[in-house]
N, C-alpha and C positions, 0 to 999 in steps of 0.2 A: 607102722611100716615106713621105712625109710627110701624116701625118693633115687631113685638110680640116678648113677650119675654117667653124661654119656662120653664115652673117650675124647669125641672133637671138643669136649668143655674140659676135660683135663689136659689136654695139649693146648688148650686157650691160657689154661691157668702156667702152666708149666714155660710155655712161651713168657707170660707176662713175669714170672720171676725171673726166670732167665735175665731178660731186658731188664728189671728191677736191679737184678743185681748186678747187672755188667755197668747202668750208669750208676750204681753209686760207687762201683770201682773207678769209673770213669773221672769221677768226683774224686776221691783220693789220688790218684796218681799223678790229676793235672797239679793238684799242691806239692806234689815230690819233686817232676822233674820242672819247673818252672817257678822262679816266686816272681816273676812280672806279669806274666800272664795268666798266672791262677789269683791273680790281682784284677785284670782288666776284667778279661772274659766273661766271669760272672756278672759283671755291670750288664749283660745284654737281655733282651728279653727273654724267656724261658727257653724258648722254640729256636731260639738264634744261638744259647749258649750252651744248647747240647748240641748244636750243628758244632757251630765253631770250637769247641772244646774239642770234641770228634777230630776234626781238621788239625788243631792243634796235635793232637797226640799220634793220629796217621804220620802227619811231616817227622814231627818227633821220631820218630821210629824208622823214617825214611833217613835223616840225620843221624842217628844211631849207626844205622850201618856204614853210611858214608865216611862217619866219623872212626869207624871200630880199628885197632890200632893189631888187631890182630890176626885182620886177614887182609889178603895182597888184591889186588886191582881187580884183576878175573874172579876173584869169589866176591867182590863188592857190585859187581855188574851183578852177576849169576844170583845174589839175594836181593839185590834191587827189583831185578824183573820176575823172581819168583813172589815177591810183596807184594807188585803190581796184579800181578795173574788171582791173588788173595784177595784184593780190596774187589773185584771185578768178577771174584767168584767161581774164579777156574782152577782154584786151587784150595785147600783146605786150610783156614787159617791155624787149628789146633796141630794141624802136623808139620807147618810150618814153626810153628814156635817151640815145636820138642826138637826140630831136625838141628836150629840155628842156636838158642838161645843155652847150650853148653860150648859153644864154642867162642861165645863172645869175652873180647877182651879180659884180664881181669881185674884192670886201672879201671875199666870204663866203672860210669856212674852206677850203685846199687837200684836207684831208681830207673835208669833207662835197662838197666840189666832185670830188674821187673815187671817194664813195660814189653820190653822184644818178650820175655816169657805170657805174657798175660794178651798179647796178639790178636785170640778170639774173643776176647772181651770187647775188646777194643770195636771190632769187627762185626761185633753183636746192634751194637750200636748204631753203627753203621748202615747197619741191614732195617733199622728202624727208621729211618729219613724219607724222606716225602723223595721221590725219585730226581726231582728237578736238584735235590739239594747232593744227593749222591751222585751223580751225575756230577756235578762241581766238585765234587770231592775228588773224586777217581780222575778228572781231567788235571786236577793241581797234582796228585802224586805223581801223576804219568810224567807229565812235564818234565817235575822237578827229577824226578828219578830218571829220566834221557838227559835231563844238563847234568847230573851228577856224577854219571859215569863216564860223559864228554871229560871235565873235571878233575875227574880220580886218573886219567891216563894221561894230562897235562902238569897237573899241579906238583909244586916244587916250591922251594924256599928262597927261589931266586926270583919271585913274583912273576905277574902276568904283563904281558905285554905291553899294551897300553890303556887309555880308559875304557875305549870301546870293548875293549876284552872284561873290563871289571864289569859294565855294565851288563852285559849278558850274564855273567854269572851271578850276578844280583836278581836277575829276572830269574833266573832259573831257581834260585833259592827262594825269593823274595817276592817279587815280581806277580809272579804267577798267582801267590798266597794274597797279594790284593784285587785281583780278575776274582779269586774265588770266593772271597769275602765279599764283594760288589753281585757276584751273583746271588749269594745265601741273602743280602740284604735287599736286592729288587724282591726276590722271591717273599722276603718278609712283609713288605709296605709295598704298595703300587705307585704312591708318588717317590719312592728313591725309584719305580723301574720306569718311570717317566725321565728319566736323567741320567738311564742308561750308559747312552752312547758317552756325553763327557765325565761322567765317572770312572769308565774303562778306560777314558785317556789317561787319566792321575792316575789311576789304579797301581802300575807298573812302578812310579814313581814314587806313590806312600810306600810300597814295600824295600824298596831301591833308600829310601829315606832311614827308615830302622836298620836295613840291612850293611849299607856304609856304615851305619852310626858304629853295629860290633863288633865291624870289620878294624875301624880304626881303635876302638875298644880293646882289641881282643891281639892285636898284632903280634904280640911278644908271646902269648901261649901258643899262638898257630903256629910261629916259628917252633916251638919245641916239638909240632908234630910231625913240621919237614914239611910247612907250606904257605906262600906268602900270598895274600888275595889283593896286593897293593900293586898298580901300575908302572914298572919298571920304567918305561919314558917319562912319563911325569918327574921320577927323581933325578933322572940323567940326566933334565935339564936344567935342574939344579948341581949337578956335580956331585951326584949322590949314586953308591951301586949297593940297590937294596941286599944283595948278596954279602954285602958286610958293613949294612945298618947297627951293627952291635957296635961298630968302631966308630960310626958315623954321628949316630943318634943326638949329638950335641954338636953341630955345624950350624951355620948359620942356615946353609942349604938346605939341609935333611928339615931345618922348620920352615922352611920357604914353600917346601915341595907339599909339606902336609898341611901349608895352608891351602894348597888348590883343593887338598881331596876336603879338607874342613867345608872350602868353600861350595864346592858340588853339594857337597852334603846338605847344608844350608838350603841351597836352593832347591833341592828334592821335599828337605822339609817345609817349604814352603808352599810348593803343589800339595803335599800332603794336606796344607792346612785348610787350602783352596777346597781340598776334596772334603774334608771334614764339614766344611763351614754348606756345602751345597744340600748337607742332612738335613731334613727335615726338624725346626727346633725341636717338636715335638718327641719327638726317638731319642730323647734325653739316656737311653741306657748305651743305643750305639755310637752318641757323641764322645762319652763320657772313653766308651772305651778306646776309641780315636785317639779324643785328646789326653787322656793317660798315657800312652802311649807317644804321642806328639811330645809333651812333655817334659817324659823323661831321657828322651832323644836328644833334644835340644840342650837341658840342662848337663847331660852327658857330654857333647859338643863342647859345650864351655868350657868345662873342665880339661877337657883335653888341649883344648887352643892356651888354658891358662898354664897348663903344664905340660909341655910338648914332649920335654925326655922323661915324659913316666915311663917302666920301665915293668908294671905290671897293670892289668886291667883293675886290680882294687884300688889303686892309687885313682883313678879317675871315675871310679862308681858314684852313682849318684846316693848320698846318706840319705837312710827313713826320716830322718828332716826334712829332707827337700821335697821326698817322695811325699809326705804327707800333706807338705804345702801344693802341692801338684794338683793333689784329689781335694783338697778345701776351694783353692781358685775354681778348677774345673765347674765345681757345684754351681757356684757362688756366679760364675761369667759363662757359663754352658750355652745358656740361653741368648745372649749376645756376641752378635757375629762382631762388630764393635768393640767391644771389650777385648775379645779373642785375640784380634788383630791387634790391639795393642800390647797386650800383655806377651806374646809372640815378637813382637818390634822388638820390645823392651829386653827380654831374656836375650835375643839375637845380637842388639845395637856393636856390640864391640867385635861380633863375628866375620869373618868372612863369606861372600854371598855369591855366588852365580847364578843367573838366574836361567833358568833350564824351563822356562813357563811352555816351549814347545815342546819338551823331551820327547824323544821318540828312540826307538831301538834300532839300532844301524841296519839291521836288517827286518824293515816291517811284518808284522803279521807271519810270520815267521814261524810260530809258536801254535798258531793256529791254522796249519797247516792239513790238507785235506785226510794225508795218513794219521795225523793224529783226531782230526774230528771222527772219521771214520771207525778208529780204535775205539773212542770213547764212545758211540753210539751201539758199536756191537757188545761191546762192554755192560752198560749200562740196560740193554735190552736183556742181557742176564742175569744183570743185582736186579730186577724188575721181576723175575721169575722166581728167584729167589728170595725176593722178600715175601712174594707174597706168601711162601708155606714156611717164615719166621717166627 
């Protein structure tokens, strides 16, 4: 006679393929729409690199939209905060991805054009996190998806105003993704949540530090999309009108002006390293992906100060060369804060440098704002109810 089997242990089972299968989709699609970060990521430990991967492919998708070239300002707001009502569970993520993902783009990426379709996947994932970790989760989309739509009703090809204007839209992109990173990693070790509070301060700045890097990277494709994320004063005081950088782009000026943002950048990444170096030696998988990251930032940096009128972001990519020399050092000097700090001199020496060791956001704490803690609390008291019948 065959043992019965009771329904609550077939919806055990049926949950756990679910979940099964949503991270090994998880696992594919971070290799499609990323090869830098389906690089780092996996360096973290098990539990940190389905967080972070998670995070990664949420933002992803929050960037999707942002990015999508074929719908207008009001329908990028309107799929922002229907995404956000998704991750937060007040909305259905599978009938979210049948409503949006025939209408997107159809230049955009096949891969990000299978990720907006595959949403509940995503989402599945999601709903598997320890609450402390989704809880971080849901407060970086919220953010990032309220500066994005600041952003999409600003943004123009004639740049932003001044630095402070570039700085916040770096927090809003960037920014925010290292607050939430700092919390996934207290959550993981107890001596990174012993260092809290100066981790949070560099936080804003490791993100700030990558996120200038593909701004300046990436300059000449975002103009094609009809938007410049470079600080109009900055160039003016050079005698430079980013409005017609195409004619500019070989002045003495236009390389004068982009050595200050070179140098900014320099100095973010140099908090950045600060921040890296405060890791516990031990957490060799969350150095590693730190300093891969740190890196290929800096080594990107050179590049570009070596050739200022490049004129595409391939032109100043950093080659699998370099990239593989990145992850042999990292190994090799991981472990010494010492070394680190040399080898960082050394790649930097001929850079321009500001040094921003106070950085702070022109308008403090800003970000964390009691409408938005509040959001996320009630938020989160519902992916809580939700997960548990996951």
């Amino acid at each position: 006679m065959q043992p019965s089997i009771s329904a609550s242990t077939l919806d055990a089972d049926t949950a756990a393929d679910s979940l099964a299968a949503a991270l090994a989709y998880q696992e594919h699609i971070l290799a499609s729409v990323s090869r830098t970060f389906a690089l780092t990521i996996p360096q973290l430990p098990k539990d940190l690199y389905i967080a972070v991967a998670n995070a990664y492919l949420l933002c992803r998708i929050a960037d999707t939209i942002e990015d999508d070239a074929a719908w207008n300002t009001r329908q990028k707001i309107q799929y922002q905060q229907q995404f956000i009502e998704v991750i937060a569970g007040q909305r259905d993520a599978r009938s979210f991805a049948l409503q949006i993902s025939p209408l997107v783009a159809p230049q955009t990426l096949a891969a990000e054009r299978e990720l907006i379709a595959n949403t509940d996947k995503v989402i599945r994932v999601t709903r598997s996190l320890a609450p402390v970790q989704q809880k971080a989760l849901f407060k970086c989309v919220q953010v990032m998806g309220r500066g994005m739509n600041h952003y999409q009703q600003t943004a123009s090809a004639d740049g932003l105003e001044q630095q402070r204007d570039l700085d916040f839209y770096c927090y809003y992109v960037a920014g925010v993704v290292g607050e939430m990173l700092t919390d996934l990693f207290c959550y993981h070790d107890p001596v990174i949540e012993q260092q809290r509070e100066q981790l949070m301060q560099l936080a804003p700045s490791f993100g700030q530090a990558l996120q200038m890097t593909n701004i300046l990277k990436d300059v000449w494709d975002d103009r094609e999309r009809g938007v410049c994320w470079w600080p109009k004063a900055t160039f003016q005081e050079h005698g430079i009108n980013l409005a017609q950088i195409e004619n500019q782009h070989n002045s003495n000026g236009y390389q004068q002006a982009l050595n200050v943002l070179i140098g900014i950048t320099h100095g973010h990444i140099q908090n950045a390293l600060r921040y890296t170096l405060m890791l516990p030696h031990r957490q060799r998988g969350i150095r590693k992906f730190c300093l891969w990251a740190l890196g290929l930032a800096i080594l990107t940096l050179k590049n570009i100060h070596q050739s200022p009128h490049f004129r595409s972001g391939q032109e100043v990519k950093v080659s699998r060369k370099r990239v593989k020399q990145v992850i042999v050092l990292s190994k090799v000097c991981g472990r010494s804060n010492r070394l680190l700090k040399w080898l960082f001199r050394k790649a930097g020496q001929h850079l321009p440098c500001v040094d921003i060791s106070d950085f702070e956001l022109p308008v403090p704490n800003y970000h964390n704002s009691d409408t938005v803690d509040d959001n996320v609390t009630a938020a989160c008291a519902n992916v809580k109810m939700q997960s548990m019948h996951a």
